[in-house]
The first five atom37 places (N, CA, C, CB, O) and aatype in JSON, in Angstrom:
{
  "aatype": [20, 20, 20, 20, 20, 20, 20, 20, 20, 20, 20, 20, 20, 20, 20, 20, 20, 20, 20, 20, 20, 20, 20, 20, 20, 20, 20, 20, 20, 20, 20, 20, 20, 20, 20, 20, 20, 20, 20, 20, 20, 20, 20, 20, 20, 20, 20, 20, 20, 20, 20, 20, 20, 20, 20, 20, 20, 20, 20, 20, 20, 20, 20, 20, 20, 20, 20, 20, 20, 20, 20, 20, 20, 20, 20, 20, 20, 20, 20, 20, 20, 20, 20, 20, 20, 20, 20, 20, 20, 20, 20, 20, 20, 20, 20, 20, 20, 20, 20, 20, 20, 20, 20, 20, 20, 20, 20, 20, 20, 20, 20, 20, 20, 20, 20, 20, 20, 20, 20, 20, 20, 20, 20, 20, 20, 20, 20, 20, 20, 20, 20, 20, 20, 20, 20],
  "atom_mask": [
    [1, 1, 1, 1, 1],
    [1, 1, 1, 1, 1],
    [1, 1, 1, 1, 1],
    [1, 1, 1, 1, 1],
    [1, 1, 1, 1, 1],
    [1, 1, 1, 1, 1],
    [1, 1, 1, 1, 1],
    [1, 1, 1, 1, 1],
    [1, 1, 1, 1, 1],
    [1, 1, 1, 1, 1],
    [1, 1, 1, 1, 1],
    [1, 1, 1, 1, 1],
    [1, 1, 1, 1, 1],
    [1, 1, 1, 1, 1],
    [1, 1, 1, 1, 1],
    [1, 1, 1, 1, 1],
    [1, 1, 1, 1, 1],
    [1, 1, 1, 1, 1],
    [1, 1, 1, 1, 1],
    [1, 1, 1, 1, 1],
    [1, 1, 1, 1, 1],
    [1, 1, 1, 1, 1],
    [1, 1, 1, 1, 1],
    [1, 1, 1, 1, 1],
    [1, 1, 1, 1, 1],
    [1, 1, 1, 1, 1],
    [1, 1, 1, 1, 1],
    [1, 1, 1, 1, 1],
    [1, 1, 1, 1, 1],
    [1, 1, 1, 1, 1],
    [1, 1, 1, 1, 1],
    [1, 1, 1, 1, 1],
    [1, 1, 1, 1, 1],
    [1, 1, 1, 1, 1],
    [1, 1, 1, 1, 1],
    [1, 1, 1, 1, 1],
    [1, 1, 1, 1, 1],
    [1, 1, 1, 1, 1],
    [1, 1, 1, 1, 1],
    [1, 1, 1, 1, 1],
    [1, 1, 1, 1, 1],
    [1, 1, 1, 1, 1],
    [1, 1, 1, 1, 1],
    [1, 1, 1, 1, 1],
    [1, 1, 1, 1, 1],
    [1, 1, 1, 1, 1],
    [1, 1, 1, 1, 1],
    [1, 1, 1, 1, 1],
    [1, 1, 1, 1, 1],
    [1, 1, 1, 1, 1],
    [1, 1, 1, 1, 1],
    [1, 1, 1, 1, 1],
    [1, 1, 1, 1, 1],
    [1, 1, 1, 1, 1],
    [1, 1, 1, 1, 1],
    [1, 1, 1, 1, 1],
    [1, 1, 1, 1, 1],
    [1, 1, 1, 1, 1],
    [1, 1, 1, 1, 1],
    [1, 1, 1, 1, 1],
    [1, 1, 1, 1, 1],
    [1, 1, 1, 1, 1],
    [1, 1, 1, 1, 1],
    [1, 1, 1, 1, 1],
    [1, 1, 1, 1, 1],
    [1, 1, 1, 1, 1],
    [1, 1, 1, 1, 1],
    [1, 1, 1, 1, 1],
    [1, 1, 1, 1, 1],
    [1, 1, 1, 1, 1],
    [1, 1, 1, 1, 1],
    [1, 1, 1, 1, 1],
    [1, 1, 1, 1, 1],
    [1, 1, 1, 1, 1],
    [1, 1, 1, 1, 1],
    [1, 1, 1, 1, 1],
    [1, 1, 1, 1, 1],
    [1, 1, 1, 1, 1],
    [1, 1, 1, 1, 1],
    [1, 1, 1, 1, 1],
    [1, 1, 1, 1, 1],
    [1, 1, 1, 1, 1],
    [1, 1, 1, 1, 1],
    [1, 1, 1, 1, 1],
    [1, 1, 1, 1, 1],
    [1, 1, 1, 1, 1],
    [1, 1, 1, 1, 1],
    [1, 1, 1, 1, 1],
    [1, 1, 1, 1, 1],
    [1, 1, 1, 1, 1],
    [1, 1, 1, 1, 1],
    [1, 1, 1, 1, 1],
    [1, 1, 1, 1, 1],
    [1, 1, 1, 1, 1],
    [1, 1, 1, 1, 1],
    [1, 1, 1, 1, 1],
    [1, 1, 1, 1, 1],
    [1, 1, 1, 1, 1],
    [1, 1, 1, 1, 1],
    [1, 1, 1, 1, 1],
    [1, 1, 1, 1, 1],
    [1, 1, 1, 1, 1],
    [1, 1, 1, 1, 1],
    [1, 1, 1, 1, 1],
    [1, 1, 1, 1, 1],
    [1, 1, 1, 1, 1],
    [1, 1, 1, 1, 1],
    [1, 1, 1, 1, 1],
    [1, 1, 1, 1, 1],
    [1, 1, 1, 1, 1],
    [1, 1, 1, 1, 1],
    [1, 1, 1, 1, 1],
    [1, 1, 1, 1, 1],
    [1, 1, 1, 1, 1],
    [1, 1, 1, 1, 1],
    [1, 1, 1, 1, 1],
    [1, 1, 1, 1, 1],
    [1, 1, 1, 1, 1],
    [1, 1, 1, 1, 1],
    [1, 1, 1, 1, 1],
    [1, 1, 1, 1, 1],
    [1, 1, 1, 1, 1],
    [1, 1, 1, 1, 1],
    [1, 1, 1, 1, 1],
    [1, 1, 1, 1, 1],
    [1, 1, 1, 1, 1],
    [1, 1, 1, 1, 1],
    [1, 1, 1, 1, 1],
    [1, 1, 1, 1, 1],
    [1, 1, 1, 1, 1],
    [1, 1, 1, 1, 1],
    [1, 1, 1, 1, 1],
    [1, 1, 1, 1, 1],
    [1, 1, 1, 1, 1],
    [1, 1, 1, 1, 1]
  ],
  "atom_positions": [
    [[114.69, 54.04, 150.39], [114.05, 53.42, 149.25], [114.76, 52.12, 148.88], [114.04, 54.38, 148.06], [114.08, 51.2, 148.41]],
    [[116.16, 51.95, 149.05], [116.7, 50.63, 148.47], [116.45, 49.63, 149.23], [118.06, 50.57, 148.24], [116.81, 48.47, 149.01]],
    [[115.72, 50.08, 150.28], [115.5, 49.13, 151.71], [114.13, 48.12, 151.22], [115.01, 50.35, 153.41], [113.94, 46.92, 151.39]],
    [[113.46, 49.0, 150.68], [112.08, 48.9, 150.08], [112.62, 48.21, 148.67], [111.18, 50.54, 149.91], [111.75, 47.4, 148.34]],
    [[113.38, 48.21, 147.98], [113.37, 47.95, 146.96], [113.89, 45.72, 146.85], [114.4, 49.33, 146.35], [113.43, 44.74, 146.26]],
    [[114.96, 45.97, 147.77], [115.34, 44.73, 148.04], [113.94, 43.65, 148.16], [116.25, 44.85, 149.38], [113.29, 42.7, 147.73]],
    [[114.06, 44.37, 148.81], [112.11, 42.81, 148.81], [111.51, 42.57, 147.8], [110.41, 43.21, 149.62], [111.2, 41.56, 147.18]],
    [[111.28, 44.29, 147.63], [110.54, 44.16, 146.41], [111.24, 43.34, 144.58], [110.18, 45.82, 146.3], [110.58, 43.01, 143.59]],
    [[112.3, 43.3, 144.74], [113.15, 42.7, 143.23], [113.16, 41.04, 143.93], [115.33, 43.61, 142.81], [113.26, 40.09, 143.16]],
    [[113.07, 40.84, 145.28], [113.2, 39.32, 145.49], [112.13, 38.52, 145.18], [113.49, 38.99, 146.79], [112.13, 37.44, 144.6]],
    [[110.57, 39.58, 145.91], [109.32, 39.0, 145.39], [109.35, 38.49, 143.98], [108.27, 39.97, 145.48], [109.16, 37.31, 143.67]],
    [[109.7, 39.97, 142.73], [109.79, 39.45, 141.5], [110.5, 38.46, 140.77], [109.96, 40.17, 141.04], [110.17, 37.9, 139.72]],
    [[111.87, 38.25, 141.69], [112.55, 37.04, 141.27], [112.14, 35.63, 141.84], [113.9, 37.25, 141.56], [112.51, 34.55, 141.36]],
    [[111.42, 35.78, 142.83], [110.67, 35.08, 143.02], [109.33, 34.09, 142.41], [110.62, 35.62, 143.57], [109.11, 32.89, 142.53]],
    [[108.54, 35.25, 141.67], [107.8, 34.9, 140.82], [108.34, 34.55, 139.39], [106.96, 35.78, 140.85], [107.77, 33.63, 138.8]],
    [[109.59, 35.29, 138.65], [109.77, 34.94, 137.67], [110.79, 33.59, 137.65], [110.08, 36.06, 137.04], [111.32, 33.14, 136.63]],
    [[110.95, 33.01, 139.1], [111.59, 31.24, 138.97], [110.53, 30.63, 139.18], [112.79, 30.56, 140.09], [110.83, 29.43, 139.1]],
    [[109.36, 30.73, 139.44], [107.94, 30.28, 140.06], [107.58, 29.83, 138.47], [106.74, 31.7, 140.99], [107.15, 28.75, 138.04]],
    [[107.92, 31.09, 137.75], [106.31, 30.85, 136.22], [107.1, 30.34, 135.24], [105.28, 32.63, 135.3], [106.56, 30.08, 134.16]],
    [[108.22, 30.15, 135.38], [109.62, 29.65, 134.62], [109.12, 28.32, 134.95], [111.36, 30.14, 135.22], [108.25, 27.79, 134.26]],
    [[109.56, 27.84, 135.82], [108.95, 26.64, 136.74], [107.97, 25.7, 135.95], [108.07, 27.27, 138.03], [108.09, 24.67, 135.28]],
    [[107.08, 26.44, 136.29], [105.94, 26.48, 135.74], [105.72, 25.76, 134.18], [105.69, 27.85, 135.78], [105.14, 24.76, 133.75]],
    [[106.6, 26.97, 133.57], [106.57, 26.95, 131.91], [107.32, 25.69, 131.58], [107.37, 28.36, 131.11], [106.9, 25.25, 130.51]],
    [[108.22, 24.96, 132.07], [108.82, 24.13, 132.0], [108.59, 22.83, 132.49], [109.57, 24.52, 132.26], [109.17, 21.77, 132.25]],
    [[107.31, 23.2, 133.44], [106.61, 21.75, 133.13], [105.46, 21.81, 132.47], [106.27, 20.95, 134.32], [104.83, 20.75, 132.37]],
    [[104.89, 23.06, 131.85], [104.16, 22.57, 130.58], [104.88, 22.02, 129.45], [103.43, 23.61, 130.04], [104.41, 21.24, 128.62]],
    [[106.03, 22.47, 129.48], [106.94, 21.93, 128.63], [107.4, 20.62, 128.43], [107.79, 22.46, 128.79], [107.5, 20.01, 127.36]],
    [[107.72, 20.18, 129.71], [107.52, 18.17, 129.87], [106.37, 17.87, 129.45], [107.51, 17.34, 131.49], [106.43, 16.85, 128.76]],
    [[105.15, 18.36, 129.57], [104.12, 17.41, 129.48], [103.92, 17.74, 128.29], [102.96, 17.4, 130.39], [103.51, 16.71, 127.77]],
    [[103.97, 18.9, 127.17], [103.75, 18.62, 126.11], [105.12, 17.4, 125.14], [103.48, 20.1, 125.65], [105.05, 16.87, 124.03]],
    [[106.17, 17.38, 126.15], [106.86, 16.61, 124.8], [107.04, 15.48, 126.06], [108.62, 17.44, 123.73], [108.17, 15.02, 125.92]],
    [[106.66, 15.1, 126.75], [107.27, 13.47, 127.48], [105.69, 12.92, 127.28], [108.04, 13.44, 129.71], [104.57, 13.42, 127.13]],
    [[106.36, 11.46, 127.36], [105.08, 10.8, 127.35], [104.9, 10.6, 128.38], [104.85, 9.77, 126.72], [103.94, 9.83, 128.39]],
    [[105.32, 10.88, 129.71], [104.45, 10.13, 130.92], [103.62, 11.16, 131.18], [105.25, 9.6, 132.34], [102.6, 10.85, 131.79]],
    [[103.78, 12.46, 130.86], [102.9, 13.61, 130.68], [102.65, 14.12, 132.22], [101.43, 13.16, 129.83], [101.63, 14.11, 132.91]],
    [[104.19, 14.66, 132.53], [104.63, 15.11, 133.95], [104.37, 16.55, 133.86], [106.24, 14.78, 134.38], [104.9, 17.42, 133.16]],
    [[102.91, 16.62, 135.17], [102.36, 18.38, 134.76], [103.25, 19.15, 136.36], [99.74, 18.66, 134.81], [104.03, 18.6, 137.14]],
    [[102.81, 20.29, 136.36], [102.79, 21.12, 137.12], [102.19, 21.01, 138.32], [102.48, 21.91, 136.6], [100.97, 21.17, 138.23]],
    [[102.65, 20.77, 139.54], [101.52, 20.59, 140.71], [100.85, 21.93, 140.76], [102.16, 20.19, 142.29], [101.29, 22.99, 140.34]],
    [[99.49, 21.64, 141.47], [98.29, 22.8, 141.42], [98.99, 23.95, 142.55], [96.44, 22.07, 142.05], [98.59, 25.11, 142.64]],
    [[100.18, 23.33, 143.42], [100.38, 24.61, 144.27], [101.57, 25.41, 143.09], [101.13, 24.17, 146.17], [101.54, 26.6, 143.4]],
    [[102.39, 25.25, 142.12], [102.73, 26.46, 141.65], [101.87, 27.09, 140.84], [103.77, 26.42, 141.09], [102.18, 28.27, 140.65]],
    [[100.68, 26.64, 140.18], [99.73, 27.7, 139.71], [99.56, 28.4, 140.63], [98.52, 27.37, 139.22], [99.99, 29.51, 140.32]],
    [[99.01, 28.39, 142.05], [98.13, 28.8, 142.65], [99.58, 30.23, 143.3], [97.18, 27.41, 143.72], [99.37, 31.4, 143.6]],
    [[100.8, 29.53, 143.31], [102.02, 30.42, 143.71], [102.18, 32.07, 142.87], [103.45, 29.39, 143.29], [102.32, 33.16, 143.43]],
    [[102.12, 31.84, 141.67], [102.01, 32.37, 140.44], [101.48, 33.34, 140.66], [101.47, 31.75, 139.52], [102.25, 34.28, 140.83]],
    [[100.01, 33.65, 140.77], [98.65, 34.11, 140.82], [99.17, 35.33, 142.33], [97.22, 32.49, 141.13], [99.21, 36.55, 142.48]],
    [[99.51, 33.97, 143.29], [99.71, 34.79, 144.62], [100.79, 36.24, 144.85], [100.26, 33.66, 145.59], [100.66, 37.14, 145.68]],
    [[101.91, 36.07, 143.74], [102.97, 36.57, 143.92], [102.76, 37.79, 142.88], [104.11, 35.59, 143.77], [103.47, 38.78, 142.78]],
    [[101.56, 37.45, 142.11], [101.42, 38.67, 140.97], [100.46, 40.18, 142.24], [99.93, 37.8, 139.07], [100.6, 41.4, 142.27]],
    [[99.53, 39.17, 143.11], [98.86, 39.49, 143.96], [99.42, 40.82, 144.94], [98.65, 38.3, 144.53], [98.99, 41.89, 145.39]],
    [[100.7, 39.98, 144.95], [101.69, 40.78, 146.2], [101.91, 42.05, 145.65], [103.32, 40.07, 146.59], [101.57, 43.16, 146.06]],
    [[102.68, 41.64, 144.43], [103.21, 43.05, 143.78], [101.87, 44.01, 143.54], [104.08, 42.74, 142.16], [101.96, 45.12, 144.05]],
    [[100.4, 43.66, 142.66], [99.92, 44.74, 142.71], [99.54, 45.33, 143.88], [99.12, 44.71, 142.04], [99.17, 46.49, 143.73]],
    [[99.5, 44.8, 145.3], [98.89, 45.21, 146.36], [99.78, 46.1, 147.04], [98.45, 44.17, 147.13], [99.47, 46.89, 147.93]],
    [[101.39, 45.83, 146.33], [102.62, 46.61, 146.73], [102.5, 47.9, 145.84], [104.1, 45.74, 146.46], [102.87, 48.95, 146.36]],
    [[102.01, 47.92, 144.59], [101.78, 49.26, 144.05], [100.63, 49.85, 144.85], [101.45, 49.23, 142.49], [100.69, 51.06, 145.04]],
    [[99.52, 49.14, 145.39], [98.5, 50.07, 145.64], [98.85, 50.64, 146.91], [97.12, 49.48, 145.62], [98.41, 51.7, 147.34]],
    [[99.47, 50.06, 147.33], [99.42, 50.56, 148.83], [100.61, 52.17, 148.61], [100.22, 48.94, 150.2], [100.63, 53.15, 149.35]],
    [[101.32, 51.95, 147.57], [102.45, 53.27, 147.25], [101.14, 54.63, 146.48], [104.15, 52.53, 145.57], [100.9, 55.82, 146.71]],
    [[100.52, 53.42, 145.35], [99.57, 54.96, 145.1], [98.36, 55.52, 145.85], [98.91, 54.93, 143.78], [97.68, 56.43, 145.38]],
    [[98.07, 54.87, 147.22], [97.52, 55.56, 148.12], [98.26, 56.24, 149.11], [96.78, 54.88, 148.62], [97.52, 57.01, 149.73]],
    [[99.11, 56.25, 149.39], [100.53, 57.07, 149.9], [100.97, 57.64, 148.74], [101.83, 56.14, 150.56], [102.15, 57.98, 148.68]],
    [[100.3, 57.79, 147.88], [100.86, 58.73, 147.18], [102.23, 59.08, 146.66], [100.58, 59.47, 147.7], [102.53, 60.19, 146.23]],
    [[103.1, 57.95, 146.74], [104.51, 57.28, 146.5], [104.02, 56.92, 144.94], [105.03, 55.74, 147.7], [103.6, 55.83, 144.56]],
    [[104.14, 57.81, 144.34], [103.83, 57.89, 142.63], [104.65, 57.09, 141.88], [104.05, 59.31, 141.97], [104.27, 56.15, 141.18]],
    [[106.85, 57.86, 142.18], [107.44, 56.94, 141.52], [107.64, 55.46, 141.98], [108.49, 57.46, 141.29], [107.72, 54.72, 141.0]],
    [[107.73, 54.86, 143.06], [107.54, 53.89, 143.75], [106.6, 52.9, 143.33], [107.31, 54.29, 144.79], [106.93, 51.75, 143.03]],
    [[105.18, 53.41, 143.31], [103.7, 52.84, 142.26], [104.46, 52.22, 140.98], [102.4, 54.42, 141.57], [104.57, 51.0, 140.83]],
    [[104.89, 53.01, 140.23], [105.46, 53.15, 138.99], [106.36, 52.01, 139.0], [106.12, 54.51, 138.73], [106.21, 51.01, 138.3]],
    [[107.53, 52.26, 140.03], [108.75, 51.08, 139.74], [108.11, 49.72, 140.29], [110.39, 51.42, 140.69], [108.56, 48.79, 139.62]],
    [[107.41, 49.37, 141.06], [106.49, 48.46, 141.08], [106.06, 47.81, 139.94], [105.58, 48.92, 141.59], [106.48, 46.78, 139.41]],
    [[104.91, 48.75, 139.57], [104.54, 47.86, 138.1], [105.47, 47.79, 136.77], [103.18, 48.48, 137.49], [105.32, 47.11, 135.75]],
    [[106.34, 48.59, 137.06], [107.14, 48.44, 135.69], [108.3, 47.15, 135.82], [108.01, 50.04, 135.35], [109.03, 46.58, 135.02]],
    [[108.03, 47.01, 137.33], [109.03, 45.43, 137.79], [107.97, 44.64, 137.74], [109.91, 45.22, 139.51], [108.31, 43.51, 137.38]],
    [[106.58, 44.77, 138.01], [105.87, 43.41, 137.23], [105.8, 43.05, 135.83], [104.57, 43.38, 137.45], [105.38, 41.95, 135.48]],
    [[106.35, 44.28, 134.67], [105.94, 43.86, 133.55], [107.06, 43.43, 133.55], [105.4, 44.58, 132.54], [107.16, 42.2, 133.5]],
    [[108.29, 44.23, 133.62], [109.61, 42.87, 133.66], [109.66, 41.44, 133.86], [110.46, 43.02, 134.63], [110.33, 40.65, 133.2]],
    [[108.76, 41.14, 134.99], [108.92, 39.91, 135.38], [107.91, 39.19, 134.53], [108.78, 39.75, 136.86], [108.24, 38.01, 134.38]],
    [[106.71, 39.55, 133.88], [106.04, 38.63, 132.57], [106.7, 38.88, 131.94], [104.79, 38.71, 131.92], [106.78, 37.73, 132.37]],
    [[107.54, 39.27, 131.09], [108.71, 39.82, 129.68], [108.81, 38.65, 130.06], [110.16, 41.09, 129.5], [108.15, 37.75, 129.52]],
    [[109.79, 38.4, 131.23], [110.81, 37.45, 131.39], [110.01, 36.12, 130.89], [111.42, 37.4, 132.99], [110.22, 35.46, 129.87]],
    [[108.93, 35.9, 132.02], [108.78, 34.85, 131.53], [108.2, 34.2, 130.08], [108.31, 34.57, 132.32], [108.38, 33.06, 129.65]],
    [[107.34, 35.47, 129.39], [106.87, 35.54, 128.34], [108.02, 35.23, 127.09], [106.23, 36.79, 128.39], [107.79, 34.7, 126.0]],
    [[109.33, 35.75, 127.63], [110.32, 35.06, 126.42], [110.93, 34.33, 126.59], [111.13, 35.59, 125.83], [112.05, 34.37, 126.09]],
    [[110.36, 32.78, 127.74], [110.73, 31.5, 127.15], [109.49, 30.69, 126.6], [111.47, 30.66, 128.22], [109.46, 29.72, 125.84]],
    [[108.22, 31.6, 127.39], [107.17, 30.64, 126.65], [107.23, 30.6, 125.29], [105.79, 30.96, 126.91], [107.36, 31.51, 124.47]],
    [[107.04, 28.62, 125.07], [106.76, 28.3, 123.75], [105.75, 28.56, 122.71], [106.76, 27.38, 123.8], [105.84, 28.27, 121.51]],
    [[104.74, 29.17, 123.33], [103.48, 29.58, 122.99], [102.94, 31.04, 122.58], [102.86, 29.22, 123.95], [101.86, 31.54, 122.29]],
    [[104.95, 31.64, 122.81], [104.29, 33.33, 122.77], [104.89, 34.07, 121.49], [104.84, 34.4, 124.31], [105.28, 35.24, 121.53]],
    [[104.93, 33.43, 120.56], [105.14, 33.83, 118.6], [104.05, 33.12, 118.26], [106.74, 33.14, 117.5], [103.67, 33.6, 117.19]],
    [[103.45, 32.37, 118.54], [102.36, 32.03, 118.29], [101.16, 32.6, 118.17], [102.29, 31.43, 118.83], [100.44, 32.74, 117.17]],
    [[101.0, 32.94, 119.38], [99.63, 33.63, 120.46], [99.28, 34.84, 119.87], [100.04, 34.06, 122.22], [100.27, 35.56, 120.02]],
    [[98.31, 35.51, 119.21], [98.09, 36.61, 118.21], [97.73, 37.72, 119.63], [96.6, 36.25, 116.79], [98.04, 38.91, 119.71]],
    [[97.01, 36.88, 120.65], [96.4, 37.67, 121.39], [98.1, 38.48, 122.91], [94.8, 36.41, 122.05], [98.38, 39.48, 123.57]],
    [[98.58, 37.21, 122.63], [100.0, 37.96, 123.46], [100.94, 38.54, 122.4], [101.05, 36.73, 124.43], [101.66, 39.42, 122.88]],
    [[101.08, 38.39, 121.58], [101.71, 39.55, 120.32], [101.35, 41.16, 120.37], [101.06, 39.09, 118.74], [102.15, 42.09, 120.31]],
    [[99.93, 41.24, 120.5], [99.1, 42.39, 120.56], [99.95, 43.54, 121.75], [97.42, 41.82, 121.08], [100.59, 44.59, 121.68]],
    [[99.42, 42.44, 122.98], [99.96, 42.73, 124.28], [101.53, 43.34, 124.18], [99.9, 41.35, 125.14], [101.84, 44.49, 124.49]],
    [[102.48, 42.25, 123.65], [103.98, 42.58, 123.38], [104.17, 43.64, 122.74], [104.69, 41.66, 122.69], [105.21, 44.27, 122.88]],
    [[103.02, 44.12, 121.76], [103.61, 45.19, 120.66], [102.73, 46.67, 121.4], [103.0, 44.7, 118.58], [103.03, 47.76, 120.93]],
    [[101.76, 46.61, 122.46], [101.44, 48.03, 123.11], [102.57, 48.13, 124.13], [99.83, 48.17, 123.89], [103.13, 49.22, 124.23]],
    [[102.95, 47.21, 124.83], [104.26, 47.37, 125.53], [105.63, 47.77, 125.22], [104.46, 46.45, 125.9], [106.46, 48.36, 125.91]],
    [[105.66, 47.33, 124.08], [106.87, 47.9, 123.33], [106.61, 49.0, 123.25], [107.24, 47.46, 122.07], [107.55, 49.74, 123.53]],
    [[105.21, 49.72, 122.85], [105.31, 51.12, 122.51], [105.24, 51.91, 123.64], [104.34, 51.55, 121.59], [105.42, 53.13, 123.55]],
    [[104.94, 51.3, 124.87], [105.05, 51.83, 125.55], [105.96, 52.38, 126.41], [104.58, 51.53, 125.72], [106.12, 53.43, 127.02]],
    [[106.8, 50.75, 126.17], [108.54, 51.2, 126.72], [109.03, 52.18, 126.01], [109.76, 50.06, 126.57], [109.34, 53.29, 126.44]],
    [[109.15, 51.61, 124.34], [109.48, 52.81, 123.81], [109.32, 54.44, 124.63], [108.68, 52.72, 122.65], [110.29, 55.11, 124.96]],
    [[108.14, 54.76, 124.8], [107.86, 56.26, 124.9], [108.02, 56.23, 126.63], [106.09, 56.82, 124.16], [108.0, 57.3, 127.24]],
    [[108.16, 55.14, 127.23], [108.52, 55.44, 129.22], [109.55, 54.48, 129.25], [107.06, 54.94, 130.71], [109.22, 53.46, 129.85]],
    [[111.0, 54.48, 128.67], [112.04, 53.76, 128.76], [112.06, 53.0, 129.93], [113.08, 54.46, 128.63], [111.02, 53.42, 130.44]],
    [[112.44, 52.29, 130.61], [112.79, 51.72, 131.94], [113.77, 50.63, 131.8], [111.58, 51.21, 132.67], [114.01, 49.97, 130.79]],
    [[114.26, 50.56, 132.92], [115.77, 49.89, 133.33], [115.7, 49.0, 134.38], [116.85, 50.93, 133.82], [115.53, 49.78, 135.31]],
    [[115.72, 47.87, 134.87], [116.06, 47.04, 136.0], [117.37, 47.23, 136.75], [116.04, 45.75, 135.56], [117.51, 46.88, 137.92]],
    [[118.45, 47.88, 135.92], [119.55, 47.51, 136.65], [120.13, 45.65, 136.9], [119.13, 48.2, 137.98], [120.99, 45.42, 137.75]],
    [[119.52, 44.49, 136.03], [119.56, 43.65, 136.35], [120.13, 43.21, 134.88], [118.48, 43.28, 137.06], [119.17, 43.43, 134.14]],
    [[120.85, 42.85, 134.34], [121.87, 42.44, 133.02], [120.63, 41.63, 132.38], [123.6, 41.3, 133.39], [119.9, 42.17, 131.55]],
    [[120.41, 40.32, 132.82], [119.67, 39.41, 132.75], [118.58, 39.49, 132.6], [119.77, 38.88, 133.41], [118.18, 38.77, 131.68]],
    [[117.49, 40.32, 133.3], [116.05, 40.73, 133.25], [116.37, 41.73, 131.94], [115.34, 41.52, 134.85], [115.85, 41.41, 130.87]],
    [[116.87, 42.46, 131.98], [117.09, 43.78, 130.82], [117.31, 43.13, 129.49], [118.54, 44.86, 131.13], [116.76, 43.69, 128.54]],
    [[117.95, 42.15, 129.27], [118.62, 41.76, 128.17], [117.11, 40.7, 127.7], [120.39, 40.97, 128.55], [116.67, 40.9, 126.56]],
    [[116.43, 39.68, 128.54], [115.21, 39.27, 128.73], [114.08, 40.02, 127.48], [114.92, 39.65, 130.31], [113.76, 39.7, 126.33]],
    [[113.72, 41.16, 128.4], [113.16, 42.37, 128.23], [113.25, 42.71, 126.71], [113.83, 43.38, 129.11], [112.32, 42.43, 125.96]],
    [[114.71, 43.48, 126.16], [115.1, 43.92, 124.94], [114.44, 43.2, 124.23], [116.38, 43.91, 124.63], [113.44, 43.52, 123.58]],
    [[115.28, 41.6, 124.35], [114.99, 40.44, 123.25], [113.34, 40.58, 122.65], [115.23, 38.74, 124.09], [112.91, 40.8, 121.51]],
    [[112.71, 40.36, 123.82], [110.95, 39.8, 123.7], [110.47, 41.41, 122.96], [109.85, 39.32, 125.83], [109.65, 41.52, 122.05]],
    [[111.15, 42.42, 123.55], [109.94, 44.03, 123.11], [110.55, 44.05, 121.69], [110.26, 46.09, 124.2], [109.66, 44.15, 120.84]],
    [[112.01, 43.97, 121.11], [112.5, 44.22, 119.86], [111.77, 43.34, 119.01], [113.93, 44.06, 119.75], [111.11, 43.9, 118.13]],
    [[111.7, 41.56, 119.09], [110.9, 41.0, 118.63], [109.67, 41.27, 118.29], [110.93, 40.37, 119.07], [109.39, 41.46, 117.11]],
    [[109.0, 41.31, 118.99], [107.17, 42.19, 119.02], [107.13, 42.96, 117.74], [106.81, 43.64, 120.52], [106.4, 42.82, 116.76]],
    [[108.56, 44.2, 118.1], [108.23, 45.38, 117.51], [108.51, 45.23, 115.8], [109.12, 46.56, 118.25], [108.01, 45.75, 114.81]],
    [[109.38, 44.4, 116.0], [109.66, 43.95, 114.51], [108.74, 42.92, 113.8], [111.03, 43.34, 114.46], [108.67, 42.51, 112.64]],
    [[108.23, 42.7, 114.71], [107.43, 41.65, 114.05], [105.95, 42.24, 113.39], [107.15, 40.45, 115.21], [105.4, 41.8, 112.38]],
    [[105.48, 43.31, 114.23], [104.64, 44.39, 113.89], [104.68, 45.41, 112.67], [104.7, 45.04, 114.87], [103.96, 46.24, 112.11]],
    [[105.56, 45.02, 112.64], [105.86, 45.93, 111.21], [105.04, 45.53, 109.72], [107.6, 45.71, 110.83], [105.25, 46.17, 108.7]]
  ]
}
């Protein structure tokens, strides 16, 4: 399984320097004036790498690799956390608040762990926020 797992945490770190990336040149172009965007191949990167991972869960819950399915998608929601708590746009967004605060409850009640300091600490920040903010 750790054999399987290695790829699988590179894909996600993969994607979460991709949408980081990303977020940070929406970020130039909303505050520079030469209004320096994002080339169309890291959108299109983004999209591809979210692609991978669910096709990496499906292929575990048709093999019937249940917890595997599981650590899959629970390493894709890690990897939107991540990027979801630098976007500038996500205390804002009523409709990604929503999202943040069923996730929270969901972690809440199916704890999960990366093993990764950085992704985990990521994670905490953005679900505690949500949850408090829901109140």
């Amino acid at each position: 399984m750790l054999g399987v797992m290695r790829p699988l945490y590179g894909a996600i770190g993969g994607f979460v320097i991709l949408a980081i990336g990303v977020l940070v040149g929406v970020e130039i172009e909303v505050h520079s004036s030469e209004k320096a965007r994002p080339t169309s191949e890291a959108y299109a990167r983004s999209p591809a790498k979210a692609i991978q991972l669910d096709t990496a869960a499906l292929v575990r819950l048709r093999s019937q690799d249940f917890a595997d399915a599981a650590l899959v998608l629970e390493s894709a929601i890690d990897g939107n956390l991540v990027i979801l708590n630098v976007s500038p746009t996500t205390n804002s967004d009523e409709d990604i608040q929503r999202v943040l605060k069923r996730t929270a409850e969901y972690r809440a009640r199916y704890p999960h762990k990366s093993g990764e300091a950085g992704i985990d600490g990521d994670v905490e920040n953005i679900l505690s926020h949500a949850a408090s903010n829901s109140k």
